[in-house]
C-alpha positions, -999 to +999 in steps of 0.1 A: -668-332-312-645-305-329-624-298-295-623-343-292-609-337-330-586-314-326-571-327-293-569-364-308-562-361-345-589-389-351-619-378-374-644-395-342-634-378-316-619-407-299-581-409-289-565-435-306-546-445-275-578-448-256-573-482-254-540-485-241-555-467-210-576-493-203-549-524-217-524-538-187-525-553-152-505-531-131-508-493-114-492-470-137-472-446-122-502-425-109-538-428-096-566-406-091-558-394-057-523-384-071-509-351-082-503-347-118-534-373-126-553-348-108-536-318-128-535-329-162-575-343-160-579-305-157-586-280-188-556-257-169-536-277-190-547-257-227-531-230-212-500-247-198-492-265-231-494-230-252-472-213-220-447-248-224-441-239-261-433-205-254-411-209-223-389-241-246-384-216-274-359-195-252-336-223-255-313-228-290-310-264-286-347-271-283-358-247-309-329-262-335-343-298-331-379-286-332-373-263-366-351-289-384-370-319-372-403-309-365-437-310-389-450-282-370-455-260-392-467-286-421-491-303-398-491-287-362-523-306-351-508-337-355-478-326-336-503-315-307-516-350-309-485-369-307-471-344-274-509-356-265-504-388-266-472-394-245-484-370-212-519-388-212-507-423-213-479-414-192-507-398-161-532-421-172-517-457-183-500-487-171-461-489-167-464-514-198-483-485-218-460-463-204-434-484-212-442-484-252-453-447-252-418-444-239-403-466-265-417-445-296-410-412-283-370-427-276-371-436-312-382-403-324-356-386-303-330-410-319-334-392-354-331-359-336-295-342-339-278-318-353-261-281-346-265-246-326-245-222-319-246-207-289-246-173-273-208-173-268-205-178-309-192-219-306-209-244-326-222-271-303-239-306-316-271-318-301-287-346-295-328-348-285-318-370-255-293-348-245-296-342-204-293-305-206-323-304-233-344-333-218-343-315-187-347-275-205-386-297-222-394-313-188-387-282-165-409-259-193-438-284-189-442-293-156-435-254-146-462-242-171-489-269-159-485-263-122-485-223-127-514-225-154-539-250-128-529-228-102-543-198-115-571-213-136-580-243-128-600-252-097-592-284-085-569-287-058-535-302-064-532-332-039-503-326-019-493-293-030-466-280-057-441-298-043-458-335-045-469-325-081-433-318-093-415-351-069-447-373-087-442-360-127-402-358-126-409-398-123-424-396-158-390-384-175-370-414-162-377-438-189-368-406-215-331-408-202-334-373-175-329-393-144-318-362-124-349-335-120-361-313-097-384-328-069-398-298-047-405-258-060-378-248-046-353-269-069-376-260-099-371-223-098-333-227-091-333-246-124-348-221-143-327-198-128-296-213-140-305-211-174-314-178-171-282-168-157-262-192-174-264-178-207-280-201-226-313-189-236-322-163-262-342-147-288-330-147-328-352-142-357-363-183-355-375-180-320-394-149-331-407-168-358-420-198-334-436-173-308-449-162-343-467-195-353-476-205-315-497-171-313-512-179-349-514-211-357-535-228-380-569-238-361-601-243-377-623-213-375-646-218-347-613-224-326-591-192-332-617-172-306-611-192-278-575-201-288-566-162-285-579-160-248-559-192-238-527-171-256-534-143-237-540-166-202-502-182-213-484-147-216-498-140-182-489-165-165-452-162-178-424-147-157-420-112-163-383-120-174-396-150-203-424-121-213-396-095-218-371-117-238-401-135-259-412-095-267-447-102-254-473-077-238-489-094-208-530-082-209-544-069-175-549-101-152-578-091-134-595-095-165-579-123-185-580-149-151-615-145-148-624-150-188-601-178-187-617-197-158-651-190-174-642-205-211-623-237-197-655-245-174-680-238-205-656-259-224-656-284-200-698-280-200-697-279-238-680-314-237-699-329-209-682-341-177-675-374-190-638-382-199-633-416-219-593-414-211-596-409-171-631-433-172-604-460-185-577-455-166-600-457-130-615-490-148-584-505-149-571-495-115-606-510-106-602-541-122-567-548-105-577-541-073-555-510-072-581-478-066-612-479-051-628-447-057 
């Protein structure tokens, strides 16, 4: 009940856009037989979303708009809840829920602008639905949850990599980023431009938020478990992302294993049961669109 609390933000345990899973009439953008509905059902993904953080932090832009817009530090948890919110009933909903989930994230975006300055010393404005930062958020995600399931969770991903990232780059399209990477091969050569481009670096605020995201404030019986899955995340980073972020990566013949072990006596903790993908594969059911 505590990891359903601190996931969803509600006191029950029970995500407040549960319903909206279940709500609408048509497919959604994904089933169960697809790639990121498979990956993002998986507990690889408490890693990922830790690794995300980290890997976005790199980037001025992003970091401005999350320090000067952000609650994170004021209420992190509910931040957690509302990133939450738009990547399950994105994998999980209909294109109408999807379509509203979009909606209130545009509107949040729309409040988020301002100013960096950038390596070269010139003052540039920014806007959240800016391409260039849109595409920085989406390339950190999908790059952290593919690279986090691969090494600890143990589900296969249907298709491969390369069906996972063509499937997910669909879910940015109603944020504005209509051009994405599609295979593995595309992905990496996008995080290599902004390696090489000169864009990304570490100041005293990205220290700060590295910082935060390897102490933030979780309730008690959380902060064991949450240190492991900080450790898995610094693993799993590219040695060049470690380096810049000043981060010491533990041995990984050791943390993998510990990893796998708590997310599969988390999942056992929980029970097998998951109210969100239960809903979801009801409503395929009910339209006639899944019969698994």
């Amino acid at each position: 009940m505590r990891f359903r609390r601190l996931l969803s933000g509600a006191q029950d345990g029970v995500p407040p856009w549960l319903e909206v899973i279940g709500a609408g009439d048509d497919r959604g953008l994904f089933t169960p037989d697809d790639a990121p509905w498979v990956v993002h059902a998986d507990f690889g993904t408490l890693v990922g979303g830790i690794r995300a953080l980290l890997v976005q932090a790199l980037h001025p832009g992003t970091l401005r708009g999350v320090a000067e817009h952000s609650r994170y530090e004021e209420d992190a948890l509910g931040r957690l809840a509302g990133t939450i919110r738009w990547l399950t009933v994105t994998t999980f909903g209909s294109n109408e829920a999807i379509a509203g989930e979009a909606s209130r994230v545009n509107r949040l975006h729309e409040r988020v602008v301002g100013e960096y300055e950038t390596n070269s010393g010139e003052a540039r404005g920014y806007r959240a639905a800016d391409p260039d930062l849109l595409l920085w958020v989406h390339i950190a995600f999908m790059e952290s949850f593919l690279v986090c399931h691969e090494m600890y969770a143990w589900r296969p991903i249907p298709g491969g990599a390369d069906n996972y990232i063509a499937q997910w780059s669909r879910s940015v399209e109603a944020l504005g980023l209509t051009q994405a990477p599609m295979s593995r091969a595309e992905l990496n050569a996008e995080i290599r431009k902004f390696l090489n481009g000169n864009v990304l670096r570490v100041d005293d605020r990205t220290r700060n938020v590295v910082k935060f995201i390897k102490n933030p404030p979780l309730p008690a019986a959380a902060k064991l478990a949450y240190r492991l899955l900080f450790d898995a995340a610094v693993v799993s980073l590219e040695p060049e992302f470690r380096e810049m972020l000043g981060l010491r990566s533990g041995p990984r013949w050791l943390v993998q294993p510990l990893t796998r072990s708590l997310l599969k006596t988390i999942r056992w903790v929980i029970g097998p049961e998951s109210p969100i993908e239960d809903a979801g594969r009801e409503r395929l059911r009910r339209i006639g669109a899944w019969n698994g």
